[in-house]
GUTIFI-865768 format. One record per atom (N, C-alpha, C, O): x, y, z; atom name. Coordinates in steps of 0.1 Angstrom, whole numbers. Example, Ala and Ser with C-alpha at 12.3 -4.5 7.8 and 13.67 -1.06 7.14 Angstrom:
% residues 2
<r><u>132</u><v>-57</v><w>78</w><atom>N</atom></r>
<r><u>123</u><v>-45</v><w>78</w><atom>CA</atom></r>
<r><u>132</u><v>-33</v><w>78</w><atom>C</atom></r>
<r><u>142</u><v>-33</v><w>85</w><atom>O</atom></r>
<r><u>128</u><v>-22</v><w>71</w><atom>N</atom></r>
<r><u>137</u><v>-11</v><w>71</w><atom>CA</atom></r>
<r><u>129</u><v>0</v><w>79</w><atom>C</atom></r>
<r><u>134</u><v>11</v><w>80</w><atom>O</atom></r>
% end
This chain:
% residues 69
<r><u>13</u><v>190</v><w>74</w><atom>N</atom></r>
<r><u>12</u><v>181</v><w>62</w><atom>CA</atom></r>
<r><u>-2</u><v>176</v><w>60</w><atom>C</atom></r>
<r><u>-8</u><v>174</v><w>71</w><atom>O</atom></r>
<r><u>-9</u><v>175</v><w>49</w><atom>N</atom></r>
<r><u>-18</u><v>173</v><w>46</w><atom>CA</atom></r>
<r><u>-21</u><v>157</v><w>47</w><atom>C</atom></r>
<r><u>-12</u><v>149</v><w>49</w><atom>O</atom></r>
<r><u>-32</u><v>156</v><w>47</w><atom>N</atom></r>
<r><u>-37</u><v>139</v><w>47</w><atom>CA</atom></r>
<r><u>-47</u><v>139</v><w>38</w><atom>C</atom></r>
<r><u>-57</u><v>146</v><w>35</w><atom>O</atom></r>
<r><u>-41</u><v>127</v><w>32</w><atom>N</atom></r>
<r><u>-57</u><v>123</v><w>17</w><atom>CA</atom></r>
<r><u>-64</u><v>107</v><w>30</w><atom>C</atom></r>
<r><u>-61</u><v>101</v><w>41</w><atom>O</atom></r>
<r><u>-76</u><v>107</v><w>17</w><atom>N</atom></r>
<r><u>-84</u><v>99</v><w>27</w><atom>CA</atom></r>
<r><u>-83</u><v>84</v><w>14</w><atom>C</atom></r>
<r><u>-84</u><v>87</v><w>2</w><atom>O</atom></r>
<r><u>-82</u><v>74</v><w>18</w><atom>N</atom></r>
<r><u>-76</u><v>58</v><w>8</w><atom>CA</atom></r>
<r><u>-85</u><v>47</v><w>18</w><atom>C</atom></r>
<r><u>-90</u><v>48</v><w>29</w><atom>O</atom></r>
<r><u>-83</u><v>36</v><w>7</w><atom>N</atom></r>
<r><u>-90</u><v>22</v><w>13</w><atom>CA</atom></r>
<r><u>-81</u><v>13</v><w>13</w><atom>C</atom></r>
<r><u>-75</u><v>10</v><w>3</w><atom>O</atom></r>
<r><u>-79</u><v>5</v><w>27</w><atom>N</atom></r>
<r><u>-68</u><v>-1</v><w>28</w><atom>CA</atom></r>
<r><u>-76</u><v>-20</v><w>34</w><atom>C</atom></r>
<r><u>-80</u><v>-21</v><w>45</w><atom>O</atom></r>
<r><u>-76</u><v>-29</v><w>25</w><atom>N</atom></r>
<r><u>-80</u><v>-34</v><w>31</w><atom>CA</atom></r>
<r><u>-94</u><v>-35</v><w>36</w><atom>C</atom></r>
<r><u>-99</u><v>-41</v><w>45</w><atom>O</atom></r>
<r><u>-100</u><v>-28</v><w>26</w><atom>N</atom></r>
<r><u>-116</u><v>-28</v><w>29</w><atom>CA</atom></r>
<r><u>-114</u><v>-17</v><w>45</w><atom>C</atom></r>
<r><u>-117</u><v>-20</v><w>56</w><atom>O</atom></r>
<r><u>-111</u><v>-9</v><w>42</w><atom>N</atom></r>
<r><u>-108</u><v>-3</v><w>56</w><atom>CA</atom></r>
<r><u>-104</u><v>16</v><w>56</w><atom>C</atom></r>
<r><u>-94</u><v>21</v><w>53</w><atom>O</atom></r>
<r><u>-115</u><v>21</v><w>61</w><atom>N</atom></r>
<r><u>-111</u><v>40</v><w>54</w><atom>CA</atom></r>
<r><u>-94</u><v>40</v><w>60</w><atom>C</atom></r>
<r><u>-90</u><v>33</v><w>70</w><atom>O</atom></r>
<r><u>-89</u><v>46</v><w>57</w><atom>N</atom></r>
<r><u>-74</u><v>51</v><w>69</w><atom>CA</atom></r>
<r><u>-76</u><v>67</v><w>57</w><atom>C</atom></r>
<r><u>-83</u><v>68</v><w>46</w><atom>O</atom></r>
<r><u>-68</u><v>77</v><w>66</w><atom>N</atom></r>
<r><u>-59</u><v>90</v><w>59</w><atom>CA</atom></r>
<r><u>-49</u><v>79</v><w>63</w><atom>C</atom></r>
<r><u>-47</u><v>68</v><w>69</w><atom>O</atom></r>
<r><u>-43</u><v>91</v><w>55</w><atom>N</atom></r>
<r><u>-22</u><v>87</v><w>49</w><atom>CA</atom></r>
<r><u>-19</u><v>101</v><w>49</w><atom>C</atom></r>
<r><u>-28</u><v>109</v><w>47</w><atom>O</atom></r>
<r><u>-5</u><v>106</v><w>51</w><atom>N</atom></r>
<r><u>0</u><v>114</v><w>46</w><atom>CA</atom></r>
<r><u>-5</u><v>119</v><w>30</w><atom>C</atom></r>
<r><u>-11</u><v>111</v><w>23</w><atom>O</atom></r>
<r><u>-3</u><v>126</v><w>28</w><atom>N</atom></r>
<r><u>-2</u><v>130</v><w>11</w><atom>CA</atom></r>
<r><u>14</u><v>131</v><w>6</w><atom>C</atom></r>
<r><u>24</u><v>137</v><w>12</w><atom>O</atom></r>
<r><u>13</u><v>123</v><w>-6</w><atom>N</atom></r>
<r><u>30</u><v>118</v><w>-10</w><atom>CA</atom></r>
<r><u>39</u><v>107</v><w>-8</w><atom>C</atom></r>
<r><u>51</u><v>105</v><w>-9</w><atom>O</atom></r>
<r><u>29</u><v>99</v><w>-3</w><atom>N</atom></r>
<r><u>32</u><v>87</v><w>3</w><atom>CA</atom></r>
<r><u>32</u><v>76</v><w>-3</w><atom>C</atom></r>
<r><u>21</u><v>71</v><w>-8</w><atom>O</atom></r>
<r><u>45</u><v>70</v><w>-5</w><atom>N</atom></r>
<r><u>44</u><v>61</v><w>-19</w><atom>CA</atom></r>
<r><u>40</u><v>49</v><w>-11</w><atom>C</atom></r>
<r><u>40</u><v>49</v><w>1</w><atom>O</atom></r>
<r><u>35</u><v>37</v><w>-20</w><atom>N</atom></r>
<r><u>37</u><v>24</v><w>-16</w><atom>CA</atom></r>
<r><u>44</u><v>16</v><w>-7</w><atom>C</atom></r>
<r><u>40</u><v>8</v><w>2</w><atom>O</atom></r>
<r><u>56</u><v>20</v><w>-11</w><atom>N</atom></r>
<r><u>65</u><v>14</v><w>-1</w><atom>CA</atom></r>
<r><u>66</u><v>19</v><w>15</w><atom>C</atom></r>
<r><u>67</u><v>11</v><w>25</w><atom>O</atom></r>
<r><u>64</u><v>37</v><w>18</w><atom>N</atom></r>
<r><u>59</u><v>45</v><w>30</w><atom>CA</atom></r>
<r><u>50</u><v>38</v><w>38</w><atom>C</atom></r>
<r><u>50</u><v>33</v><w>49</w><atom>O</atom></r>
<r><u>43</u><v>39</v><w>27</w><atom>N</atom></r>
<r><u>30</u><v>30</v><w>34</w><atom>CA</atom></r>
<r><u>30</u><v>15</v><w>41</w><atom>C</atom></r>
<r><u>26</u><v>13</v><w>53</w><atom>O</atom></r>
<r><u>37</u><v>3</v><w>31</w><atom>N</atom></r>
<r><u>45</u><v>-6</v><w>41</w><atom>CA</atom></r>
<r><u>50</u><v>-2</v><w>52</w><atom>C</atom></r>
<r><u>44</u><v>-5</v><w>62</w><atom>O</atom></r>
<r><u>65</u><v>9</v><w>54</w><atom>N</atom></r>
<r><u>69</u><v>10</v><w>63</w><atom>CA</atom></r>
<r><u>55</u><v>11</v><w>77</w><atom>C</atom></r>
<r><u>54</u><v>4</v><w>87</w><atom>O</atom></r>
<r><u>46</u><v>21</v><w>73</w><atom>N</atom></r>
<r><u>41</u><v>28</v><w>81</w><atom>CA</atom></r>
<r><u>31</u><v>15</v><w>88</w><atom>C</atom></r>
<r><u>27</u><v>16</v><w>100</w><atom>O</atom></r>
<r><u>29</u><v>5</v><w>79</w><atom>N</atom></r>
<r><u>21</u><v>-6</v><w>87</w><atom>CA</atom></r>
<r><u>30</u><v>-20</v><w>90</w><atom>C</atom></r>
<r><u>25</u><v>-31</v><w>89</w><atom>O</atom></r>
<r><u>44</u><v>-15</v><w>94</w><atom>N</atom></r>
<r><u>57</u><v>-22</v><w>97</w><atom>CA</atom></r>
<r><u>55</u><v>-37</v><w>90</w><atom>C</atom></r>
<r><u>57</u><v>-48</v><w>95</w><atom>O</atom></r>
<r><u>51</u><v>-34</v><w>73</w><atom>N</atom></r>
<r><u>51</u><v>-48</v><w>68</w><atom>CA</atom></r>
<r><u>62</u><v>-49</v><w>58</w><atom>C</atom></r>
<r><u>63</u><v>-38</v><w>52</w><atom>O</atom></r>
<r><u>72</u><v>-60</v><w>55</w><atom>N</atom></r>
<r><u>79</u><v>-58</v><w>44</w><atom>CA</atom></r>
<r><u>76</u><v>-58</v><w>30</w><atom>C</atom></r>
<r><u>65</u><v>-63</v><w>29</w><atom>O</atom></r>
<r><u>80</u><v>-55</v><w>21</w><atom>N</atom></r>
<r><u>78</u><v>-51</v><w>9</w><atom>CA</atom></r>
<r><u>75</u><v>-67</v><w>2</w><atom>C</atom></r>
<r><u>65</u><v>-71</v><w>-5</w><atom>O</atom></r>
<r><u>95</u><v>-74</v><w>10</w><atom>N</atom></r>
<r><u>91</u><v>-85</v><w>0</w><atom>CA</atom></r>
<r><u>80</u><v>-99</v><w>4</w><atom>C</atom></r>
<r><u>77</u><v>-109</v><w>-2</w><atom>O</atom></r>
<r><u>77</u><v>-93</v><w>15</w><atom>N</atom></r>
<r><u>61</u><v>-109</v><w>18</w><atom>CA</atom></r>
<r><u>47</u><v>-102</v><w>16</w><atom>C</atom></r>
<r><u>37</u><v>-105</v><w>23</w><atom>O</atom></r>
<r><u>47</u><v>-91</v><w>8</w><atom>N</atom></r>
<r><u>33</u><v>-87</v><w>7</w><atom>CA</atom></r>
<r><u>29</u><v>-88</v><w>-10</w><atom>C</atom></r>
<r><u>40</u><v>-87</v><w>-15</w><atom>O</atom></r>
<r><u>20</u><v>-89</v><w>-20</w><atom>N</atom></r>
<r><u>18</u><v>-82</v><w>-30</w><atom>CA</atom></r>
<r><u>8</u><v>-69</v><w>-26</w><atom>C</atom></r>
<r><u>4</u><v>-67</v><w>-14</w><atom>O</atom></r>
<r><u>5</u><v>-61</v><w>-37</w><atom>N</atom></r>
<r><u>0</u><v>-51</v><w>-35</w><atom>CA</atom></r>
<r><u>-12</u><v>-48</v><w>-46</w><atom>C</atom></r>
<r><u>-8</u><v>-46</v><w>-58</w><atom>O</atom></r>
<r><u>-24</u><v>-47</v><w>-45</w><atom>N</atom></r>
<r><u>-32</u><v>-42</v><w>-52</w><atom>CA</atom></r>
<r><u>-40</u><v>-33</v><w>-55</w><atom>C</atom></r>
<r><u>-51</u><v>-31</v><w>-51</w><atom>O</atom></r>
<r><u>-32</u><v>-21</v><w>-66</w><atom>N</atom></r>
<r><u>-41</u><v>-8</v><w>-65</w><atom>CA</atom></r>
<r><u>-52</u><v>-6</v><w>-75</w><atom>C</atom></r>
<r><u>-50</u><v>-7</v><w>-87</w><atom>O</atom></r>
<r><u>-61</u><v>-3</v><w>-70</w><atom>N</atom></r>
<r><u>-75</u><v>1</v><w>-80</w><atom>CA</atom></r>
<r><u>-75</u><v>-9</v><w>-94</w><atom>C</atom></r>
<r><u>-76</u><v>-8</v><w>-106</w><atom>O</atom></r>
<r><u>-72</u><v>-22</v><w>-82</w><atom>N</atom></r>
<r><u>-79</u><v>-34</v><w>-95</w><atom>CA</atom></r>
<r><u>-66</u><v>-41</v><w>-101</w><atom>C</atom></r>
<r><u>-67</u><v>-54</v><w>-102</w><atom>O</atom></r>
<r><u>-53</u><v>-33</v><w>-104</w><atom>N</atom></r>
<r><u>-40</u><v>-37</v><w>-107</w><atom>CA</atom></r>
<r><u>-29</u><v>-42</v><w>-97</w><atom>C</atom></r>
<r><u>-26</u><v>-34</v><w>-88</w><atom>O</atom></r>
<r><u>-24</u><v>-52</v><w>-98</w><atom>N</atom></r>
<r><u>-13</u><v>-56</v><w>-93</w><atom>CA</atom></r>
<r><u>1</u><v>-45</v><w>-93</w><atom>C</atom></r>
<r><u>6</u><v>-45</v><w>-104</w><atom>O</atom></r>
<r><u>6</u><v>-39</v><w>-85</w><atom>N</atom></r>
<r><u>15</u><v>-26</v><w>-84</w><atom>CA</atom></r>
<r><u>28</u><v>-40</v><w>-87</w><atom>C</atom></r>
<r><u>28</u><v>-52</v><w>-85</w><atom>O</atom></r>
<r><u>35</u><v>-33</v><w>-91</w><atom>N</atom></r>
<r><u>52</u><v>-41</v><w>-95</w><atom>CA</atom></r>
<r><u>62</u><v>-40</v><w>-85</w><atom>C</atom></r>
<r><u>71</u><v>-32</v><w>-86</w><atom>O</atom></r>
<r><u>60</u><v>-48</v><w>-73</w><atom>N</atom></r>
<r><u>70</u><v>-48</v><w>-59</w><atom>CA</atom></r>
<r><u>85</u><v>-39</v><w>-66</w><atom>C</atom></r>
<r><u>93</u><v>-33</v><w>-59</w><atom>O</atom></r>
<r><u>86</u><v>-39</v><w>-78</w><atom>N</atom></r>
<r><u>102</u><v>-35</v><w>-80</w><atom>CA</atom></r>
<r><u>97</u><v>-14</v><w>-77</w><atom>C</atom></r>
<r><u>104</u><v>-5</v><w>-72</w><atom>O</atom></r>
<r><u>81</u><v>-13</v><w>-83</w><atom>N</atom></r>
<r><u>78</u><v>2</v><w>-84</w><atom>CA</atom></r>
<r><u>78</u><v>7</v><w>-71</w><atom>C</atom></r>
<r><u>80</u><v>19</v><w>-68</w><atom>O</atom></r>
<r><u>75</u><v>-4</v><w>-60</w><atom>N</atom></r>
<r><u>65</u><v>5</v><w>-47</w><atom>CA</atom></r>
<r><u>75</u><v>18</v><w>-41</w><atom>C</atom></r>
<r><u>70</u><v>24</v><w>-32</w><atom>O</atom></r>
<r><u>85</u><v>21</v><w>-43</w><atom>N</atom></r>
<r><u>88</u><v>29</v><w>-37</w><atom>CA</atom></r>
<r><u>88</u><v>46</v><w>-46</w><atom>C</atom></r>
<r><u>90</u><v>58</v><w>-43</w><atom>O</atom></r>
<r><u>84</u><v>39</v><w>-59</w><atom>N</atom></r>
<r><u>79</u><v>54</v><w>-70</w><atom>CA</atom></r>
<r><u>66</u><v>59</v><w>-71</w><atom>C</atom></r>
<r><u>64</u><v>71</v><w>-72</w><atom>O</atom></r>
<r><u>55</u><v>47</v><w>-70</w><atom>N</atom></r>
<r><u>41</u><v>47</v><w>-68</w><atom>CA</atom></r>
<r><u>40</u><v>56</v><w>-60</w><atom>C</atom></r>
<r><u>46</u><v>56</v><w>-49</w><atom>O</atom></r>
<r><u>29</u><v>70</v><w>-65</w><atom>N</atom></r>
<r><u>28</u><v>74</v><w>-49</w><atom>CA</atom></r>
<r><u>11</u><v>74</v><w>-44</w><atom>C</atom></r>
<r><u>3</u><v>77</v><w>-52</w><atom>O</atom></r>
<r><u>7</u><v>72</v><w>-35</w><atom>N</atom></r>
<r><u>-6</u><v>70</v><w>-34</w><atom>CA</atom></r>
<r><u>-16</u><v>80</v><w>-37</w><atom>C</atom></r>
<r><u>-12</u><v>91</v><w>-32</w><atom>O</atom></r>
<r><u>-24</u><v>80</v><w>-41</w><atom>N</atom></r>
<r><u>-36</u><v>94</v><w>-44</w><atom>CA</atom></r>
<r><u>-48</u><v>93</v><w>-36</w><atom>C</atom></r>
<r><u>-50</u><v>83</v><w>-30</w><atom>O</atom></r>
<r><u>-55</u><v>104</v><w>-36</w><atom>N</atom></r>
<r><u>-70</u><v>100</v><w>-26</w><atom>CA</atom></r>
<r><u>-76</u><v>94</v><w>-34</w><atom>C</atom></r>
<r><u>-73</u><v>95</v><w>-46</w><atom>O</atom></r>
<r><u>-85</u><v>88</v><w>-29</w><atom>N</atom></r>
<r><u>-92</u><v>73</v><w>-31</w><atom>CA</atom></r>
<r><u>-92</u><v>67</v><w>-36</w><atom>C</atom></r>
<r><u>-101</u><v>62</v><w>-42</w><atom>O</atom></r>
<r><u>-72</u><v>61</v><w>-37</w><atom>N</atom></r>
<r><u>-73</u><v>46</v><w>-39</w><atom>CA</atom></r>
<r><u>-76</u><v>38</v><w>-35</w><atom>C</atom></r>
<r><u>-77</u><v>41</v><w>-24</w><atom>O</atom></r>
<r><u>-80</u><v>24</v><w>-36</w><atom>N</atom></r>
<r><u>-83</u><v>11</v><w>-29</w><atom>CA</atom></r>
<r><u>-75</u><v>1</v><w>-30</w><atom>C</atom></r>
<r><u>-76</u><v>-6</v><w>-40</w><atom>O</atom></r>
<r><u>-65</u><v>-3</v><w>-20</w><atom>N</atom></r>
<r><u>-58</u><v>-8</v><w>-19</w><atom>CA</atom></r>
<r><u>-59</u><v>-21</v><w>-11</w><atom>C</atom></r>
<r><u>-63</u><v>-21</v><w>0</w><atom>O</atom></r>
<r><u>-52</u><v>-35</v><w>-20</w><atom>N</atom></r>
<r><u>-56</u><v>-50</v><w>-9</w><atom>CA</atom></r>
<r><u>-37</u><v>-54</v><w>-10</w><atom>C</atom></r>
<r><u>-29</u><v>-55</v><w>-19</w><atom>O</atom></r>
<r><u>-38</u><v>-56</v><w>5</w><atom>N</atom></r>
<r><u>-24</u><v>-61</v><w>10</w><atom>CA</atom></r>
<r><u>-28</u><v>-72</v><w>16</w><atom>C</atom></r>
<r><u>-35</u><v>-74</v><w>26</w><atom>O</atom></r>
<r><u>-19</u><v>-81</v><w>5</w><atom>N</atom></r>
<r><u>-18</u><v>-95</v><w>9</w><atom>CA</atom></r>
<r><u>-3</u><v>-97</v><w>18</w><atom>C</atom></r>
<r><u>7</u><v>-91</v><w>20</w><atom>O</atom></r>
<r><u>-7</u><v>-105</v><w>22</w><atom>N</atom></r>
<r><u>9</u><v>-111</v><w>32</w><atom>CA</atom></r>
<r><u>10</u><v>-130</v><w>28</w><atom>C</atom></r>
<r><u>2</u><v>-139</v><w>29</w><atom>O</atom></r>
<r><u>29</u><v>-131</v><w>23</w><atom>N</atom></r>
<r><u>29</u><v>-140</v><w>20</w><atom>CA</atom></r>
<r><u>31</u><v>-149</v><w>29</w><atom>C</atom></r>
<r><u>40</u><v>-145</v><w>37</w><atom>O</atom></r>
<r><u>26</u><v>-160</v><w>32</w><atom>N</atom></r>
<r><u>29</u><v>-172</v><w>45</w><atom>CA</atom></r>
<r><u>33</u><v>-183</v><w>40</w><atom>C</atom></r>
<r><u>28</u><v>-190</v><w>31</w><atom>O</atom></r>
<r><u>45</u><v>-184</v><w>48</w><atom>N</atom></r>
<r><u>61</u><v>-194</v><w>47</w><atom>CA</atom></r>
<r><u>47</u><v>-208</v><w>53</w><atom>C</atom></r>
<r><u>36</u><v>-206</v><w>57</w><atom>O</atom></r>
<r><u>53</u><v>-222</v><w>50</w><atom>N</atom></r>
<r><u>47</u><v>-233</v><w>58</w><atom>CA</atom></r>
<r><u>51</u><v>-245</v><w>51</w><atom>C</atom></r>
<r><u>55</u><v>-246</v><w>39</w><atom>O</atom></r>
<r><u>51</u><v>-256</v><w>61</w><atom>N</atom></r>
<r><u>55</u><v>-268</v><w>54</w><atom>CA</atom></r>
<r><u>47</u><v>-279</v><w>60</w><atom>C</atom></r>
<r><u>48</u><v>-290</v><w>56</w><atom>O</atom></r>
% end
């Protein structure tokens, strides 16, 4: 399987190639619903992440949401 090269986080990683959004959560064992997602400037639609598929050199910021009282 091939690997594209992406920015995660201000951060180089390869990914598989065909690896949607949501893959990609799994792959950095985060869930879907406490993260937003930001690709190349756009907010991605939590309902899409599992059709999105990543391309080489996207730039990607994953936020994580934090519960607190």
């Amino acid at each position: 399987m091939s690997a594209i090269s992406i920015t995660v986080n201000g951060e180089p990683r390869d990914v598989p190639a065909g690896l949607t959004l949501e893959g990609l959560l799994t792959e950095l064992s985060l869930q879907p619903r406490k993260v937003a997602v930001e690709r190349n400037l756009e907010i991605a639609p939590r309902s899409a992440y599992g059709q999105i598929e990543i391309e080489a050199g996207d730039r990607l910021e994953i936020v994580h949401f934090v519960g607190g009282g």
